[in-house]
Structure formats: C-alpha cells, structure tokens
C-alpha positions as CSV (number, residue, x, y, z in Angstrom):
1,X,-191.7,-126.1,24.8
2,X,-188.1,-124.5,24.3
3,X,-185.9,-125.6,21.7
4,X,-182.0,-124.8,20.9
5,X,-180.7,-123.0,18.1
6,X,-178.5,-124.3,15.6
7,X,-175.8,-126.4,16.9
8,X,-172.2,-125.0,16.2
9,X,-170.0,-127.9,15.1
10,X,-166.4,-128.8,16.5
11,X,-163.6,-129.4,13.9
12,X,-163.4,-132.6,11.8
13,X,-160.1,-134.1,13.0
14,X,-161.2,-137.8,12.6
15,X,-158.7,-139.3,10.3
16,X,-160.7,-141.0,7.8
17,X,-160.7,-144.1,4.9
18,X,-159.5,-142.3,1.9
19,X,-160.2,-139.0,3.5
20,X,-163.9,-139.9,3.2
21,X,-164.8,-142.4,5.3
22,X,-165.4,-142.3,8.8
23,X,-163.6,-145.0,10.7
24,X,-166.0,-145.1,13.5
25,X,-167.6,-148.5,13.8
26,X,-171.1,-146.8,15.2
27,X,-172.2,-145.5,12.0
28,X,-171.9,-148.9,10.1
29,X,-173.7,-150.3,12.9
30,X,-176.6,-148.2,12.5
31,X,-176.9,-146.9,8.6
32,X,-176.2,-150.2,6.4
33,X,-178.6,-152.6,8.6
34,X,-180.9,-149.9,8.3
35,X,-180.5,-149.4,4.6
36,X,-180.4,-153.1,4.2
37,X,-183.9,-153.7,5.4
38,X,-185.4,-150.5,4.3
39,X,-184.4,-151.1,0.7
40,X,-185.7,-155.3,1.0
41,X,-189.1,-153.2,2.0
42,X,-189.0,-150.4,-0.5
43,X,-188.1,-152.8,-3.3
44,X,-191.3,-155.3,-2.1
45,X,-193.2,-152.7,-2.5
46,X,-192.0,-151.4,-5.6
47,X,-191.7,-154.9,-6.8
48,X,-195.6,-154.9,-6.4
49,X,-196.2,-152.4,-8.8
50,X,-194.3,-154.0,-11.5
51,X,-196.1,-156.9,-11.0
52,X,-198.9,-155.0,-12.0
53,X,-197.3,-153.6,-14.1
54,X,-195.9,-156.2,-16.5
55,X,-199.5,-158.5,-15.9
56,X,-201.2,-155.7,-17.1
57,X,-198.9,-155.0,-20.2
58,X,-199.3,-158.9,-21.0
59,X,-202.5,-158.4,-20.7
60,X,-203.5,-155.1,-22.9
61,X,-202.0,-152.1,-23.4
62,X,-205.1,-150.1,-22.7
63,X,-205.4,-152.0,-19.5
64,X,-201.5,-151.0,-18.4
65,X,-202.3,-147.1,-19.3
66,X,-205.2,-146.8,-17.4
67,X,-203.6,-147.9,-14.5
68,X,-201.5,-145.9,-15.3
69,X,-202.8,-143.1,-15.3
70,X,-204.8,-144.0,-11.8
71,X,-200.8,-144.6,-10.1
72,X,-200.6,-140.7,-10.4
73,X,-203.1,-140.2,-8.2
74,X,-201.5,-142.9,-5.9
75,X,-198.3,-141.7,-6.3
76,X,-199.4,-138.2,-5.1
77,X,-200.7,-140.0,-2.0
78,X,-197.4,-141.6,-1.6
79,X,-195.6,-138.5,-1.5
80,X,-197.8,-136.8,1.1
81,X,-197.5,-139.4,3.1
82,X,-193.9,-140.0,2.8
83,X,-193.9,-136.1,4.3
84,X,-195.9,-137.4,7.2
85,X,-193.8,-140.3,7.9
86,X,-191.0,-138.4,7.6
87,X,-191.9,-135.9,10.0
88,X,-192.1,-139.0,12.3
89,X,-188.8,-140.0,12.1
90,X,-187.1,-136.5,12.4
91,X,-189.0,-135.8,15.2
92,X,-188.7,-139.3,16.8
93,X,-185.3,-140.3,16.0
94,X,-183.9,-137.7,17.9
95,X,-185.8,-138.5,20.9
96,X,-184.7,-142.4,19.8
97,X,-181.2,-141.1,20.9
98,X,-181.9,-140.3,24.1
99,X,-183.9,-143.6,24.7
100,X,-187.2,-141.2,25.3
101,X,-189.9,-143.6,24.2
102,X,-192.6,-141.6,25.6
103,X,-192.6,-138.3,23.5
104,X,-192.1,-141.2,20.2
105,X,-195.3,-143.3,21.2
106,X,-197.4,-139.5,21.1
107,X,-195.6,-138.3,18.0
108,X,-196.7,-141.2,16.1
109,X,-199.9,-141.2,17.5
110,X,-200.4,-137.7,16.0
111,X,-198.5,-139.0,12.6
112,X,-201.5,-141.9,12.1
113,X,-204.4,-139.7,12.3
114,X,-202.7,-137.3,9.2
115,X,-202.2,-139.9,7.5
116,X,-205.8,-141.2,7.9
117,X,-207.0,-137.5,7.2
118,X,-205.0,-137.7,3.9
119,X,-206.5,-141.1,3.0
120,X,-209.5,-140.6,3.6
121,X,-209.5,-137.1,1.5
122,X,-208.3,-138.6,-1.5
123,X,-210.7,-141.7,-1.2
124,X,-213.1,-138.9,-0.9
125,X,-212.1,-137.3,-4.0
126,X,-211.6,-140.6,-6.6
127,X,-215.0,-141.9,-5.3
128,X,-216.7,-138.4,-6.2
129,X,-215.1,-137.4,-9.5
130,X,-213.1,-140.1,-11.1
131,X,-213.5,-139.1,-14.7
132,X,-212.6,-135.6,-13.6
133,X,-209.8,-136.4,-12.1
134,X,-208.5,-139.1,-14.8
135,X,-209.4,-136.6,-17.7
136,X,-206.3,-134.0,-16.2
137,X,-204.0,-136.9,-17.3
138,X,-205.3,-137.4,-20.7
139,X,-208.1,-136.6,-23.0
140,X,-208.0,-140.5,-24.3
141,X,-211.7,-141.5,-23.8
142,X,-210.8,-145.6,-23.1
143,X,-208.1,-144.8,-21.5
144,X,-210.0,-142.7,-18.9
145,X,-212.5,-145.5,-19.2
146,X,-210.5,-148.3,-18.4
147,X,-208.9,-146.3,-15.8
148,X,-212.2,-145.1,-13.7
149,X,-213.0,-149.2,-13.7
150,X,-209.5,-149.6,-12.1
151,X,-209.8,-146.6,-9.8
152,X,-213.4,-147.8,-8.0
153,X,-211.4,-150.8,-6.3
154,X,-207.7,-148.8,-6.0
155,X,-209.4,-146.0,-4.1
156,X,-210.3,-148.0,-1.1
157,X,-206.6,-148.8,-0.6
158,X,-206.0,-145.7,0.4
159,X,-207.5,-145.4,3.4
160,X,-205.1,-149.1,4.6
161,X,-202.2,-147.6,2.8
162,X,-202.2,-144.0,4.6
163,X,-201.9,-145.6,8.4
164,X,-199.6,-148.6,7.4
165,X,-197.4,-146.1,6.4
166,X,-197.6,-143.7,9.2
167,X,-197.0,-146.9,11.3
168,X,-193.7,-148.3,9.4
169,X,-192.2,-144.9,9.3
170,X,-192.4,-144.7,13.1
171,X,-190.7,-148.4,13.4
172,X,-187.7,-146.9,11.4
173,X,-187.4,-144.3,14.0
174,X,-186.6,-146.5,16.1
175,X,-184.2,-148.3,14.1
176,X,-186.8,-151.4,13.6
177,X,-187.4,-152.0,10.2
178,X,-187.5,-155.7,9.7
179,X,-191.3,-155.7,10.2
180,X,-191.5,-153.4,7.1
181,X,-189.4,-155.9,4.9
182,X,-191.7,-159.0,6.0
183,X,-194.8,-156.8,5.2
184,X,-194.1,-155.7,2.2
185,X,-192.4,-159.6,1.0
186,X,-196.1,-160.8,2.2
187,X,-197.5,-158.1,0.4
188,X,-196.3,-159.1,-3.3
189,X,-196.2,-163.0,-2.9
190,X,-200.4,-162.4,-2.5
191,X,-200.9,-160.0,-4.8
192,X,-198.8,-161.5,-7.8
193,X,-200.8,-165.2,-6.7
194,X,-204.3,-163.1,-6.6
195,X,-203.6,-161.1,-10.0
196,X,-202.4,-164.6,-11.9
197,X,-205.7,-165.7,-10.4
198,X,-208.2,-162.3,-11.6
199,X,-206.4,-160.6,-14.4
200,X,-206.5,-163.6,-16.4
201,X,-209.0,-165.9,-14.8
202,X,-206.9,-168.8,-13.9
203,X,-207.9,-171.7,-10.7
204,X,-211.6,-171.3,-11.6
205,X,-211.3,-167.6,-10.6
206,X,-213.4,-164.9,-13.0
207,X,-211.4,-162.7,-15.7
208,X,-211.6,-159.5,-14.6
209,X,-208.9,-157.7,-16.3
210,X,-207.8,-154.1,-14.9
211,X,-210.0,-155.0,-12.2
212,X,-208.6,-158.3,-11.0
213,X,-205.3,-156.0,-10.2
214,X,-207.3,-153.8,-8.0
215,X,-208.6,-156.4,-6.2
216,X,-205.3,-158.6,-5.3
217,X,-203.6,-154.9,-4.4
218,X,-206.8,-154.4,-1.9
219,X,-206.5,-157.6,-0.8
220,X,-202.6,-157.8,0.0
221,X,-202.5,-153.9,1.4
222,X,-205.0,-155.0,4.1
223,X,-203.0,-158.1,5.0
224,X,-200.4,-155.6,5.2
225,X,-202.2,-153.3,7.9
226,X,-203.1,-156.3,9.8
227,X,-199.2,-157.8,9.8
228,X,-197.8,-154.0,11.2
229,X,-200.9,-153.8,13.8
230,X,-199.8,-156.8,15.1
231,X,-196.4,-156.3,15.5
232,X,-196.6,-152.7,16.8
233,X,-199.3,-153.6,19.1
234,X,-198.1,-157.2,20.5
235,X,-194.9,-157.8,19.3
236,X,-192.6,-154.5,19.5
237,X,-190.7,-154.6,22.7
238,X,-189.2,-150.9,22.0
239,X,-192.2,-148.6,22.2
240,X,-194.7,-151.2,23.9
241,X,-197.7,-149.4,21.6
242,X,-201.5,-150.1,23.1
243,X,-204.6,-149.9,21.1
244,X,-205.5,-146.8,23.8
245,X,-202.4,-145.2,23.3
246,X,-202.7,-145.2,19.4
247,X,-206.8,-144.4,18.9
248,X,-206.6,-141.7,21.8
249,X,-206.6,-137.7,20.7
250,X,-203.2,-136.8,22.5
251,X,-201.9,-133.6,20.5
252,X,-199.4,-132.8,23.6
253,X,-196.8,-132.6,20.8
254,X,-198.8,-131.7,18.1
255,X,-197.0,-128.6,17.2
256,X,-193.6,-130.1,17.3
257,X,-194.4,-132.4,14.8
258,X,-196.0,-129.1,12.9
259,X,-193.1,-127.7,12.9
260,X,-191.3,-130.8,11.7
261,X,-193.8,-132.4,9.4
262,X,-195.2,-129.6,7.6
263,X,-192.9,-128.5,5.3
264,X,-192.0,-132.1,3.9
265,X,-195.7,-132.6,3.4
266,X,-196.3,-129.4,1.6
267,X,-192.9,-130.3,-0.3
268,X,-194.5,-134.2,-0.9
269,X,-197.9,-132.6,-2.3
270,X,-196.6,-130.3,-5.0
271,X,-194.1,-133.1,-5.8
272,X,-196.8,-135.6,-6.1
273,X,-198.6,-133.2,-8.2
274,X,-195.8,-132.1,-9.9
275,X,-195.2,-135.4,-10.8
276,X,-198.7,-136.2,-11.8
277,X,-197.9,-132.6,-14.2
278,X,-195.0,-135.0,-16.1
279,X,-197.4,-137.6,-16.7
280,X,-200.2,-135.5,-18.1
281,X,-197.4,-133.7,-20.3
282,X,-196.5,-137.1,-21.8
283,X,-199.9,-138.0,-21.6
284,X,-201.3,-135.9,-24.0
285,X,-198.8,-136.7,-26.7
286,X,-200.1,-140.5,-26.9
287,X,-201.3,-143.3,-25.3
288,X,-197.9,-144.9,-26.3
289,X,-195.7,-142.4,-24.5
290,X,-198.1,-143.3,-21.2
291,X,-196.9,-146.7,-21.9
292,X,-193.4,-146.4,-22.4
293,X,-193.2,-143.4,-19.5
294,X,-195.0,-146.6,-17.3
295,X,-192.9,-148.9,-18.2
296,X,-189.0,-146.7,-17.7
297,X,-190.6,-145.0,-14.7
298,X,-191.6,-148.5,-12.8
299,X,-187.8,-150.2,-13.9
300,X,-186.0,-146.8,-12.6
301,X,-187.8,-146.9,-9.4
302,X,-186.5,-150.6,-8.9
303,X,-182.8,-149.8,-9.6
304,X,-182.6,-146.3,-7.5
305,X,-184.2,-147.8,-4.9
306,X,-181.1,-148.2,-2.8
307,X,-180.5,-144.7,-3.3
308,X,-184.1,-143.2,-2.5
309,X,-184.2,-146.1,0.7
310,X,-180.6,-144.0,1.5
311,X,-182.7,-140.8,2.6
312,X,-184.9,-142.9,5.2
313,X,-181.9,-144.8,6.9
314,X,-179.7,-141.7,6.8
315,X,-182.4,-139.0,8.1
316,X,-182.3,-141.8,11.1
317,X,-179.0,-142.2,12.0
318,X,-178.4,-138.5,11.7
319,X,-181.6,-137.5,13.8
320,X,-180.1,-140.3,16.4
321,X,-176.5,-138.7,16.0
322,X,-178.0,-135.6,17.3
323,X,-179.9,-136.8,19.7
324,X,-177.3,-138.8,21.2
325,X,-175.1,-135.2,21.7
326,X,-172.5,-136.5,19.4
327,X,-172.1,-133.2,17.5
328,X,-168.4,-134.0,16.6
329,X,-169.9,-137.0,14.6
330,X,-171.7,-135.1,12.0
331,X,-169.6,-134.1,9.8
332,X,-167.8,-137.6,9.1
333,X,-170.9,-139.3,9.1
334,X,-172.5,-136.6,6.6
335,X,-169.0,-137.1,4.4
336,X,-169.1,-140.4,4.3
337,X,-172.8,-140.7,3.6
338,X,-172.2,-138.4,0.5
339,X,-169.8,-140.8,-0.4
340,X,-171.9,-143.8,-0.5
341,X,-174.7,-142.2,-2.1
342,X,-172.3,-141.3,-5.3
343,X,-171.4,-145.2,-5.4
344,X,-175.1,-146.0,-5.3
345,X,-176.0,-144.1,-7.9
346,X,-172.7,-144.9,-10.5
347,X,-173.2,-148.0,-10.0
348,X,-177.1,-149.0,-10.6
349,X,-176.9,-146.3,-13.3
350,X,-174.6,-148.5,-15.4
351,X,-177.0,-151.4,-14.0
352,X,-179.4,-150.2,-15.3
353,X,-178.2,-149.0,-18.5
354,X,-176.7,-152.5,-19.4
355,X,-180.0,-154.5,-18.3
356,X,-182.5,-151.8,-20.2
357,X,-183.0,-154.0,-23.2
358,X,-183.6,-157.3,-21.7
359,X,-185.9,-155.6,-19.5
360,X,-188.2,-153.8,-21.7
361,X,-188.3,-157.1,-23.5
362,X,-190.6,-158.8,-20.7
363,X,-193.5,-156.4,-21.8
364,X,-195.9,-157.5,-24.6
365,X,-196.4,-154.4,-25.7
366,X,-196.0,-152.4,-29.3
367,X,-192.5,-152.4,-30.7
368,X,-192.9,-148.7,-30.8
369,X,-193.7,-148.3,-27.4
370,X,-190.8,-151.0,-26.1
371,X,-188.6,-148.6,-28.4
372,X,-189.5,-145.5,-26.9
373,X,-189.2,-146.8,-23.0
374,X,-185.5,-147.7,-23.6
375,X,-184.8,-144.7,-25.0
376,X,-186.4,-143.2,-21.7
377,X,-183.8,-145.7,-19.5
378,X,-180.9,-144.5,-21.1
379,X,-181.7,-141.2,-20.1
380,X,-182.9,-142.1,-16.8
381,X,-179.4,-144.3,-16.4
382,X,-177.5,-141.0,-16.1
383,X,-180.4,-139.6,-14.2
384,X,-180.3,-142.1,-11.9
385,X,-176.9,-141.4,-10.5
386,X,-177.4,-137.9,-9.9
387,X,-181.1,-139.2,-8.1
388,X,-179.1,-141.1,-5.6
389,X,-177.2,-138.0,-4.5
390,X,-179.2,-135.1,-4.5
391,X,-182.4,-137.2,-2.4
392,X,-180.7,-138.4,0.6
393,X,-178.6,-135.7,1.2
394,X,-181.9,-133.2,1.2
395,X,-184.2,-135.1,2.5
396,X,-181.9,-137.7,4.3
397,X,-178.9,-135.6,5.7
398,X,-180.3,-132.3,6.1
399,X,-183.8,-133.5,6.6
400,X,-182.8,-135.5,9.3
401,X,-180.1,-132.6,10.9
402,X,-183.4,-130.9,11.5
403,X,-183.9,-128.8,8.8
404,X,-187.0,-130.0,6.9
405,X,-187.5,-126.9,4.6
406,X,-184.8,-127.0,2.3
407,X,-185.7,-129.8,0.3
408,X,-189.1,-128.4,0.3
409,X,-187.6,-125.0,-1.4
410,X,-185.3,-126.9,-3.4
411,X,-187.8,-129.4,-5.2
412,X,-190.3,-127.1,-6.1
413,X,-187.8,-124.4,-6.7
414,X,-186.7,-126.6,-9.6
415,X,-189.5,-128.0,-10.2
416,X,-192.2,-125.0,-10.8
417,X,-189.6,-123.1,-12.3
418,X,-187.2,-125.0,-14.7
419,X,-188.9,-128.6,-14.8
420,X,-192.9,-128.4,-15.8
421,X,-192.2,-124.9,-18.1
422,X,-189.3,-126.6,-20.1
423,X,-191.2,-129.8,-20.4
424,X,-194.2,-127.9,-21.5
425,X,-192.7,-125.9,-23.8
426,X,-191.0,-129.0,-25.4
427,X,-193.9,-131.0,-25.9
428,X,-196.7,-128.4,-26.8
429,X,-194.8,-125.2,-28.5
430,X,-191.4,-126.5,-30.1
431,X,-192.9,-129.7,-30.3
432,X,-189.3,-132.1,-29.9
433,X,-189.6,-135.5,-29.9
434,X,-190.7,-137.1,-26.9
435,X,-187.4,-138.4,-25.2
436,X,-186.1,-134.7,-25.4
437,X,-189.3,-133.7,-23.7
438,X,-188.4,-136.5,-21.0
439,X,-185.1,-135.3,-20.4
440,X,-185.9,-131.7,-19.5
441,X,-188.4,-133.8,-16.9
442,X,-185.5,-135.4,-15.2
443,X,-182.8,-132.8,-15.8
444,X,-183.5,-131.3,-12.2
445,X,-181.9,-134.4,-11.0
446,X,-178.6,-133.6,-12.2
447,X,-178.9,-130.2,-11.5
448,X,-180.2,-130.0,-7.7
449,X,-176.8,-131.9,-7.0
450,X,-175.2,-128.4,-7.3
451,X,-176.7,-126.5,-4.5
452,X,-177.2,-129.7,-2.1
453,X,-173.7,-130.3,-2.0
454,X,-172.8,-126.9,-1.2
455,X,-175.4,-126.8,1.4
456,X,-174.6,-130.1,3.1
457,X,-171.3,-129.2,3.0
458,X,-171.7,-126.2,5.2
459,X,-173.5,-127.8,8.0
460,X,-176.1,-124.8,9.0
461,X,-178.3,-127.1,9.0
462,X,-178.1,-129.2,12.4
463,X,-180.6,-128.5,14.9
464,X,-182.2,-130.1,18.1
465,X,-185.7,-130.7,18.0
466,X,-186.1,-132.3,20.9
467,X,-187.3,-130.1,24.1
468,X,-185.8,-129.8,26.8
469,X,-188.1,-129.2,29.3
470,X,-190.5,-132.2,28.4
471,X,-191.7,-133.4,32.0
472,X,-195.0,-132.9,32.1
473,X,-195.8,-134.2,28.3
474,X,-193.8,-137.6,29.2
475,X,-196.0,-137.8,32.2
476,X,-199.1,-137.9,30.0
C-alpha cells in the first residue's frame, strides 16, 4: 500500500465572516448536524453516569466513593477505546470522501475485534484482582470494600461497552450518528427506571445499594449493543454491514489502521491511567475529596461536552475534506473550527460557573464535601474553556488531518511531566490545601492551548491516508 506525503496547502483567499468564518455553506452542512447529534449521544451517556451518580450520593456517601473509585478503571477503558474508535474514523472518514465503502466496512471490522481484545483484558483483570486494583486508588478499607461489591457486576460491562463503541465510532465516519443519540437516550431512561427500582428497593424490587447501580448499567449497556447491532446490521443503508462481514478475520488493512490507531490508543491508555493517577492523588487525602472530585468531575463532563463532542465531528469533516481533494478548504474550515471551539468553551464555562451552586445542592452529601466540589467547579469553569480548545483542535483538527501523534506527545508531554509531579508534590510534600492541588491537575488545560494553536495554525499536519492503489483489497 503507497501513501502520499504531506499535502502542501494553496493560499487562504476565501473572504470570510469576520475574517474567521468560512462562508462556504458545505462545512455547516457537515460539522454542526454532526456535532448536534454527537453531543445528544455524548451527553446521554454522560447523563447516565450522573444518574448514578447523584442516586448513589442520595443514597450513602460510601456507596458514591466506591463507585467512584471503580469509574477510574472505566474511565481508563473509555479512553483506550476512544483511541480505537478514533482510529476508525480517521482512517474511514477519508475513504467516506471518496464514497469508498469497502476499505470502511474492513477497517471497522479490524476496529471491533481491538476493542473486544481491550474488553475482555480489563474484564480479565477486575475479575482477578479487584482489591488490588481498587487499593492503587485509596488505602480506605470500606471504600475498597464497597467498591469491589460494585466492581463484580460493572466488570461485565466491559466486554458490551468495548464493541458498541467500536461500532458507533464507525457510524460517525460516515456521518451517521443519530443511531448513537437514540442508543445512548434508551440507555439512561432504563438505567435511571432500573436504579430507582435496585438502589433503593422500590416496585417490590430488592435493595441492593451500590449493587443495584451495577445491575441497571449492565442491563441498559446490553440493550445498547443490541439497538447498534441492529441498526448497523439491518437498518444502515450506507455501509450495508453483514454478520460475515463483521465476525470474519479480514486484516487486509490491518496495518493502515496501525498506523492510524496506534498512537491515539497509546495516547488514550496513559491518559486513562494518568487520569486514574489524579484520582488516587486526591484519593489519598480523604474519602471527602473522592466525593467532591466525583461530584465536580461528573457536572464538568456535562457542560464541556459540547466541546469534547467538537473533536469527534471535527476529526470527521476534516478526514472527509481531505478525502474529498478539497485541500483549499482546510485552512477556513480549521479557522473557523478554532473559532467555535473558543465560543464553546467561554460560554459553558460561565454556565457552569453561574449554575455550580444549585448544582452541588442536588447531592445529599456532607456540607464539607458539597463545599469543597464547588470550589473544585470554579476552578474547573475557567478550565473548562481552555478544555474546549485545546481537545478538538489535537485530537479533532489535527487528528483528523492525519496526524494522530501529536496529541499523543502533547498529553502526556504535559501530563508525565508538569501535571502528576506538581499534583504530587502539592498534595504529599508541601501539603496545600486540596483545591490548590486540583488546580495544578487541570492547569495543563490552559496551558496545551499554547503549542496547539501554533501547531494548528501551521498546517504540517494534513496527510492522505487513504491508498491509492487499493484494487485488490476492495475486491476482497
């Protein structure tokens, strides 16, 4: 397979809105119905996990830590697997341009066993050491406790989750992601009904706590695998998927989406982990931070969602760009996309900073701990807007031009370096009070704004990833 270099870009001459904002009508036509339904799906799913969330937190605070504690290790999964659907849609949206459905249908082929690899690896792992695993968070014996009781049920989720989301990523290649936004709205109407029903023991059902949560997320992320199996394999009229097409071992573009994948998996791993890191730094301060860190964390994910659903819809319609030839588009599009993603983020930060009190106020948990999360908001409200930038223009922009390393160097580059050490040194050797410790955790976000926006800006980064000589792989 041959690929071409880096392509050299003609000169912006497009006349735009305010001199940002392209005035061509094909990127609105592609990025904000794509962003529309990507963040209706992203914020079902998040909306899920406040759910649990804020049940839990009505429920005990030792129940809400443990699970806590047990979202690292799903959140690490999430991350990794983000990296393998977003190798997908790199890869595939680029072929989505030239209307090559073939070389998609065998990418994403290759994309769902990962993802069941990864699944089953960490179901592996939480089935086998639990306590082990739980303990790098805390040293809190009931909260490991509680935890480990949440984690037997939780773990078999992630074998569902893993291919589900290999499967929605490749939808969004192809600029379908309505199927996502019903999947993950089905998702949450079942599993805040089932946890009403088994966290508390309401309709005659038992009371089972922590557990009761695990069980309605189970039970709603396999309705979930059913809804997207159905649609890719009966309903989608794009990529006309069959059940022999999907289960058979076709790796004819295996090392393309190598090439692609690997670096934003890597990059999703150590973030996951790095991430898990934070929590175990707050973690073993007290079982009130993991509470207020819970709580902040889950209400920030809802209000940048817009900005971290940016990166997916604009990784797509730059991948299609490209593949479409249209190299004198780029750098409007990229412009204006930078453009929008500074919007986003001004504008839920101040949301969010307005709305923090009234918020926190739904949990029943400790003053001191409803205290301490809105003092994490604030913080994160300023965050937040430099979150919304620096995201979708590395993973999103660049990621989607064809460069998948960078955000891989740049992440953990901050993150290894400046993040966990400053955090660490905070908490353990100077000892500050905890929200100074949580603000050298998100500082980075600020802070990778600076080289992403000189990089973007320079446009090295667009490349064609699709081959040119693909006859005999389209043939099968």
């Amino acid at each position: 397979m041959k690929y071409t270099n880096c392509v050299v870009l003609p000169p912006d001459r497009e006349k735009k809105v305010f001199g940002l904002f392209t005035r061509d009508r094909t990127f609105y036509r592609t990025f904000f119905p794509l962003l529309l339904v990507i963040t209706l799906q992203q914020l079902a799913a998040l909306a899920v996990n406040m759910a649990d969330n804020i049940m839990l937190g009505t429920y005990t605070e030792l129940a809400l830590s443990g699970a806590t504690l047990v979202n690292q290790i799903q959140f690490t999964l999430q991350q990794i697997a983000a990296g393998i659907g977003m190798g997908i849609v790199v890869l595939a949206s680029q072929y989505w341009g030239q209307k090559r459905t073939d070389p998609i249908k065998k990418i994403l082929n290759v994309g769902v066993k990962f993802g069941l690899l990864v699944g089953i690896l960490f179901f592996v792992i939480s089935k086998l050491a639990p306590c082990q695993v739980l303990s790098l968070f805390t040293d809190d014996s009931a909260v490991i406790a509680e935890g480990v009781r949440y984690l037997r049920v939780i773990s078999w989720t992630y074998l569902i989750f893993s291919v589900s989301n290999s499967l929605m990523y490749s939808l969004q290649s192809v600029e379908t992601a309505m199927i996502g936004t019903v999947m993950s709205v089905s998702t949450i109407c079942i599993n805040i009904c089932l946890n009403y029903c088994f966290i508390y023991g309401n309709f005659g059902a038992p009371e089972l706590g922590i557990v009761g949560a695990a069980v309605a997320t189970l039970i709603s992320r396999t309705v979930e695998l059913i809804i997207i199996l159905v649609y890719v394999l009966v309903l989608d009229k794009k990529l006309k998927m069959k059940w022999a097409e999907l289960l058979r071992f076709d790796f004819s573009y295996l090392g393309s989406y190598l090439r692609t994948s690997a670096p934003m998996v890597v990059s999703g791993m150590l973030w996951g982990v790095a991430q898990a890191t934070q929590t175990a730094v707050l973690g073993h301060i007290s079982a009130t931070v993991i509470a207020a860190n819970s709580i902040a964390t889950v209400i920030f994910q809802i209000f940048a969602v817009v900005g971290m659903s940016s990166a997916n819809a604009a990784s797509v319609t730059m991948g299609k760009t490209i593949g479409e030839g249209r190299a004198d588009m780029v750098r409007p599009y990229a412009k204006t996309m930078q453009a929008v993603f500074l919007l986003i983020g001004l504008f839920f930060g101040a949301l969010m900073f307005v709305m923090k009190d009234a918020i926190v106020g739904l949990y029943a948990v400790s003053e001191q701990a409803k205290s301490m999360a809105v003092r994490f908001l604030t913080v994160l409200s300023v965050t937040t807007v430099g979150t919304c930038y620096e995201y979708p223009v590395e993973s999103g922009i660049i990621a989607g031009g064809g460069v998948t390393k960078y955000a891989a160097f740049v992440d953990n580059l901050f993150m290894w370096l400046f993040t966990i050490p400053s955090a660490f040194l905070s908490a353990f050797v100077f000892e500050f009070p905890p929200v100074v410790t949580f603000c050298f955790l998100k500082a980075d976000q600020l802070l990778k704004c600076i080289p992403n926006a000189i990089t973007c800006n320079h446009y090295r980064w667009v490349r064609v990833l699709t081959c040119q000589d693909q006859s005999k792989s389209d043939s099968g």
